[in-house]
N, C-alpha and C positions, 0 to 999 in steps of 0.2 A: 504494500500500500504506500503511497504518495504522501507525503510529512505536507501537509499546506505550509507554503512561508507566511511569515509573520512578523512585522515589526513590533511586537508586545517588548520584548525582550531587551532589544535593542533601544527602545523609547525611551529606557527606563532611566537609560543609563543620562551622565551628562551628556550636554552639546559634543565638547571635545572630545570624550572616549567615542561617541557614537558614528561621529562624521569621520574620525581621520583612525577607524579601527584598522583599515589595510594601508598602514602609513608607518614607517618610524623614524627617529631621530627628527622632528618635527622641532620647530621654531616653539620653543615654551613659552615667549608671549606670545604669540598667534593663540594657542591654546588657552591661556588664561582669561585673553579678553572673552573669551565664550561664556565667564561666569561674571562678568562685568554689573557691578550694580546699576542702579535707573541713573544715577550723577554721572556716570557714563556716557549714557547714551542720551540724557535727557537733550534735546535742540536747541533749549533757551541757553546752558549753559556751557553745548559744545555748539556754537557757530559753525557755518558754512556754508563757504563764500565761492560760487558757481556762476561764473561769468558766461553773459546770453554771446560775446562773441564769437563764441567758440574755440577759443585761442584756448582756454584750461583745456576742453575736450581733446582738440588736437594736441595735444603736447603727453597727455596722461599715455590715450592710446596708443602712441608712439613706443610710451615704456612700456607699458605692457607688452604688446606684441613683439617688441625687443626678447622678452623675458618666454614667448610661451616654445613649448621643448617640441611641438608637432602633432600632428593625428595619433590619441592613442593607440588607434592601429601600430603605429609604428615606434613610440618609445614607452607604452606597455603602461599599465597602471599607475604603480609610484612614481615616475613621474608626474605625469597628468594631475596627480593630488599634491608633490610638492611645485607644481607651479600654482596653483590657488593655495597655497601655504606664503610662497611668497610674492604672489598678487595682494595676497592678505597684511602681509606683513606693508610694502609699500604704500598702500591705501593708509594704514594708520599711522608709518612716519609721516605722512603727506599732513592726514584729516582728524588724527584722534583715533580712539578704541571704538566709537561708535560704528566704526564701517565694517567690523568681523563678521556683520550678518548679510552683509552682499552676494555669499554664496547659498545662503539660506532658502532654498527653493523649496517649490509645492513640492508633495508628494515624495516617495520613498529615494529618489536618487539626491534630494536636494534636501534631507535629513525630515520632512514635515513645517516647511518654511511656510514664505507669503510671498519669496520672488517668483517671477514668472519669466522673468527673462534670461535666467540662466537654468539651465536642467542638473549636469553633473557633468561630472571628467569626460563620462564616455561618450555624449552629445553635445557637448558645447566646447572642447576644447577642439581646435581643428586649426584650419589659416591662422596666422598669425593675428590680422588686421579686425577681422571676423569676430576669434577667439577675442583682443580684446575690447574692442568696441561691445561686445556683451558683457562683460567683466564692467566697462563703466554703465553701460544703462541698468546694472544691476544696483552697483551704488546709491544710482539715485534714485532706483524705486523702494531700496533700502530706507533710505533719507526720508522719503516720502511716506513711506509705513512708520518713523519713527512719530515725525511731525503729526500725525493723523494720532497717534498714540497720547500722544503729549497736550490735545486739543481734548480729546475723550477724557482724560485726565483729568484735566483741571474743569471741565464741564462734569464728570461724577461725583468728582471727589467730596466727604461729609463737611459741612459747615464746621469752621471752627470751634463754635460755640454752641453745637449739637450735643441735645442729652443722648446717652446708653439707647433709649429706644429711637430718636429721629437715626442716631447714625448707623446702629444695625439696617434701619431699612434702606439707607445711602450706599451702603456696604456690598444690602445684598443685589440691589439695581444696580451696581458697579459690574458685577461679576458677572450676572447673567447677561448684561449687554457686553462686557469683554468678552467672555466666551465666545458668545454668538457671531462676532465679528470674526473672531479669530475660526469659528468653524466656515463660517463663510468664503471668508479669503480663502483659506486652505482647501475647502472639498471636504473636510475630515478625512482624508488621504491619510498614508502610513505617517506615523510619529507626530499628526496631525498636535498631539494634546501638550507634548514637550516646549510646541510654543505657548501654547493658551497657559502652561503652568508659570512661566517666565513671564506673560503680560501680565497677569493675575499677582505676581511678586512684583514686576517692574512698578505697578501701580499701590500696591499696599506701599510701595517705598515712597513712594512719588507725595503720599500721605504724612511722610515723617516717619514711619517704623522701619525698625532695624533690619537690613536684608534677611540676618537669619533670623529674626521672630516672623519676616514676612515668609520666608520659604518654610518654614514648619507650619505654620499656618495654613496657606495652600494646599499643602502635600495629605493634611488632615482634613479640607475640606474634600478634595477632589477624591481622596482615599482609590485610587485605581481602578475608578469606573469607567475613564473614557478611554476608548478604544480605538485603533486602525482602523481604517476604513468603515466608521461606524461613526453615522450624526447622532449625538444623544438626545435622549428626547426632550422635549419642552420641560419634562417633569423632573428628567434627572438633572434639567440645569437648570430650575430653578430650587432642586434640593441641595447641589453643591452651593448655591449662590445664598439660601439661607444657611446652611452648615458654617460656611464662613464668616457670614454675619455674628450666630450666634456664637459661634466659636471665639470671635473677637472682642464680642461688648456682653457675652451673657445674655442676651434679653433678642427676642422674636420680633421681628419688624412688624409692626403693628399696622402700615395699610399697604393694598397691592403699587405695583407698580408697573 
């Protein structure tokens, strides 16, 4: 009998273990930035400055495609992974740690990202010019996913001056519309949920709590129901969406939303 594949396993794990598992001796900042807190990545406080005359465009794509090793057909795997290792690397001496999610693509080749313009090593590395003109339109639809994040943000997040029960119900409208965006974007494709668990921390942080009070928190609301290629239902995400509520403030959001 036929094992069905499955990204459960691999989701589980982090961004860095998950995406660069057929890879070694890898750039250990490239890796690190993958657990990069929301002051990281937040837009207001990493600028960036993207000139309409094309002159940045033309200049970046240059380097890159300087940089890529050819048709994985022909220089094999590990390569093709340490050239987005050091596409990776270049984009953050240029722009900051916010850009490590440039190769963060939909579905199973691209880890369960939101880009769309890049797939993975074995479709999108090819021509030089090609390879990296993808490599920058990822950037920016990176950029553009962040900004959109950062907007949701500060439009959810609980009033300062909210009691125990206004901010559970702030809490848990936060989560069930993060989710649903981030299933959306995705498809709920393989490893779909490994991002939705990262926006659901990026944004408890974005609130003022500690990365890791935010990531335990998460990991206890979500407790390992969302799944590969599986949209959850309205019911289970509005049950992780109060879990985390009450799990934060004690107290049940008292009206719907």
């Amino acid at each position: 009998m036929t094992t069905p594949h499955t990204c459960g396993t691999i989701g589980q794990l982090s961004r860095s273990e998950r995406f660069w598992r057929n890879t070694t001796a890898l750039d250990q900042e490239v890796s690190r930035a993958w657990q990069s807190p929301w002051s990281e990545m937040d837009p207001v406080r990493n600028p960036f400055v993207w000139t309409d005359d094309g002159e940045e465009e033309e200049e970046l794509v240059a380097q890159i495609a300087a940089m890529v090793p050819g048709p994985r057909s022909e220089v094999g795997w590990e390569a093709g992974y340490r050239f987005t290792d050091a596409a990776t690397r270049l984009l953050m001496d240029r722009y900051g740690r916010w850009v490590f999610g440039w190769s963060w693509a939909i579905g199973e080749g691209g880890g369960g990202g939101v880009v769309a313009s890049w797939c993975c090593v074995s479709h999108s590395v090819g021509e030089p010019e090609t390879t990296a003109a993808k490599v920058v339109a990822s950037l920016l639809e990176w950029r553009d996913w962040l900004e959109e994040l950062a907007e949701k943000f500060a439009l959810l997040a609980p009033p300062a001056d909210a009691d125990p029960e206004d901010r559970s119900w702030h809490l848990e409208r936060a989560a069930t519309r993060l989710v649903t965006l981030v299933v959306d974007r995705t498809g709920a494709e393989c490893g779909w949920y490994g991002l939705c668990r990262t926006v659901l921390k990026w944004f408890l942080a974005s609130t003022g709590m500690e990365p890791d009070d935010a990531e335990r928190a998460v990991d206890a609301a979500i407790g390992g129901r969302f799944k590969s290629w599986t949209r959850p239902s309205l019911v289970l995400v509005d049950t992780v969406g109060e879990d985390l509520a009450v799990g934060l403030t004690g107290r049940r959001p008292y009206r719907d939303h």
